[in-house]
N, C-alpha and C positions, 0 to 999 in steps of 0.2 A: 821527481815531481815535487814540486812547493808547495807548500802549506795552501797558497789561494788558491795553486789548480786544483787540488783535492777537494779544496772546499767549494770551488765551481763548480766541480764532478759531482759532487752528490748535491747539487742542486739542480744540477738539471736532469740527472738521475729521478732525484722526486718531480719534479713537473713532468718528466715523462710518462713516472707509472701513476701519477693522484690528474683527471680530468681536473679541467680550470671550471672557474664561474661560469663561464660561454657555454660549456660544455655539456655540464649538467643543468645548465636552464633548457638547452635545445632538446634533453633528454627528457625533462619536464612538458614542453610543448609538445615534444613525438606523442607523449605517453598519452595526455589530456588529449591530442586531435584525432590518435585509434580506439580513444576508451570516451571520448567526449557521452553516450549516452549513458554507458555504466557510471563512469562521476558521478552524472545529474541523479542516478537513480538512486545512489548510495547518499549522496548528501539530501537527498529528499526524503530517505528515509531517517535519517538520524534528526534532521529537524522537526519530523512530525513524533519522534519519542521526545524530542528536549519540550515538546511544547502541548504534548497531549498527552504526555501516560499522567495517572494518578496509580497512588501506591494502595489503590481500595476500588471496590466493587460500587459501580454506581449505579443510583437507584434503576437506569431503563436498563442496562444489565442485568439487575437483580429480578428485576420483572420477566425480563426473559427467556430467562436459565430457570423460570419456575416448571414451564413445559417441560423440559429435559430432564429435571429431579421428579416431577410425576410420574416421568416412563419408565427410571431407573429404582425408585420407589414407589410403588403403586398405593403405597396404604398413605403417601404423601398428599394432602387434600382433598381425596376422594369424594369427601361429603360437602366440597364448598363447591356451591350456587356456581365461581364462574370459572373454577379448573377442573371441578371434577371432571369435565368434558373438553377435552383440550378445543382449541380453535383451528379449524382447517389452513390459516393462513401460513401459518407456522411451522407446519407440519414435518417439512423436510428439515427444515433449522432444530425441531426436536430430536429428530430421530437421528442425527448425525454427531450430535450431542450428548445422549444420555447414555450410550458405553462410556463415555471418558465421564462420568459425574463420581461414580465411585472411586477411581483410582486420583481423580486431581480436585475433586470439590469445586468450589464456585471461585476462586480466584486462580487455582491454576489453570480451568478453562476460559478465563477471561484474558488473563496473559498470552496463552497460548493464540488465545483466538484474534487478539488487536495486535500481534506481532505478525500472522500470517497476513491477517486484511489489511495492514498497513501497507507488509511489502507488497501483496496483491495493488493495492491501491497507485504505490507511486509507482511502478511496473506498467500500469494500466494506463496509467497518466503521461507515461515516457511514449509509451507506442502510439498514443492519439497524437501528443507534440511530431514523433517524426512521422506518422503519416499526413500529417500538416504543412511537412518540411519547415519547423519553425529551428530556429538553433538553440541547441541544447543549453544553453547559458539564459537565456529567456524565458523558459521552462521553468529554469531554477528561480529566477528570479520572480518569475510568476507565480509561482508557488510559495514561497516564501513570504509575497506582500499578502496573500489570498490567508494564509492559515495564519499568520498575524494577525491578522487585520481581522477575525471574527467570522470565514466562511462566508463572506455577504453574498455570493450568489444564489444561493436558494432564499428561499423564502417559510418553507415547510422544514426544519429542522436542518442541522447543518451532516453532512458528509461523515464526516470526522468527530462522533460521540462516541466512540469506543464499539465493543460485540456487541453487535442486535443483528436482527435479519437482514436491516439497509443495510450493512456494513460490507453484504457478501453483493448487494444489486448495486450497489456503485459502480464496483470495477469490474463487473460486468457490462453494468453503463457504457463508462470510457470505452472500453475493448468492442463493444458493438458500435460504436461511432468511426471506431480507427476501423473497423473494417467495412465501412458503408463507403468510409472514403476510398479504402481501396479498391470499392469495387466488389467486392465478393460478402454478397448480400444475404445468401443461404449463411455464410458462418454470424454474421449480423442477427438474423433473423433468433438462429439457435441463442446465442447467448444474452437475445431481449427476451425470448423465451425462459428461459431459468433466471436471467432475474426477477421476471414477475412468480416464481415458482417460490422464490425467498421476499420478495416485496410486493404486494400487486402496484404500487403507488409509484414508484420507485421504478420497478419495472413497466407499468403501462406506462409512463414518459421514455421509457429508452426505446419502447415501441412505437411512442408514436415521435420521437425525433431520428429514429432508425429509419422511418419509410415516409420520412418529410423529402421533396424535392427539392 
């Protein structure tokens, strides 16, 4: 054998066993058109950390993580005029709360709690998109201009402020819309239910757009 066929041989030896450009883009397309709504969900969540964590506790956080150190410290405020007596609004948002107050304090329930409601959030927002039948690249992009661009759909506080009570009746929101659409209005029904259990405000709109015609 000559020096070129040898060096032919192992070239097409390697094109054999390394896939080409063509190969691995198609392998890229397969992946993105059986995982197309995991993408969207994962880069929906990564963008709402690059664009909403702060590295500190902020002030309606602070306000609301006062409930939960009351119930885990009782000798905590006892004598002020307007905690000594917690507020019934809140109630289950305390009490879910204030075992973890001792072991993580006020910033590691606050982390703990905008990483769950985040992914709860854009999870919530994937399943309204496809029970919409919208295309998952749309979603993203919608999302994307919406959480830039300042939340402008509401009018009473935005979505997206970090732990408080709304933060649990949102995507319960979504998730009660996505199942009006489909149809199955009892699981609708329950999950506008519980968010007005964590928001009445928040939750009476998912109630009353849950049983709009």
């Amino acid at each position: 054998m000559s020096p070129d066929d040898a060096q032919r041989g192992d070239g097409s030896e390697k094109a054999i066993g390394t896939p080409d450009a063509r190969g691995r883009l198609t392998q890229v397309k397969l992946f993105l058109s059986n995982h197309a709504w995991s993408v969207t969900t994962v880069a929906m969540f990564i963008a709402t950390i690059l664009t909403r964590w702060r590295g500190y506790v902020r002030s309606h956080e602070a306000i609301y993580l006062l409930g939960p150190r009351c119930l885990a410290e009782p000798g905590f405020l006892s004598n002020d005029i307007s905690w000594g007596t917690l507020p019934p609004t809140t109630w289950l948002y305390d009490h879910m709360l204030a075992p973890l107050w001792n072991g993580l304090g006020d910033m590691g329930i606050v982390t703990l709690g905008r990483a769950a409601f985040w992914l709860l959030t854009v999870c919530s927002l994937a399943a309204l998109g496809r029970s919409m039948r919208l295309p998952p690249w749309s979603v993203l992009a919608g999302y994307a201009v919406w959480i830039c661009c300042g939340q402008t759909l509401v009018w009473c506080g935005s979505p997206l402020e970090g732990f408080q009570p709304k933060a649990l009746s949102y995507p319960l929101f979504y998730l009660g819309l996505a199942y009006v659409i489909r149809g199955r209005l009892i699981h609708a029904g329950l999950l506008s239910g519980l968010a007005v259990v964590f928001h009445i405000i928040v939750g009476g709109w998912s109630c009353f757009r849950s049983s709009w015609p």
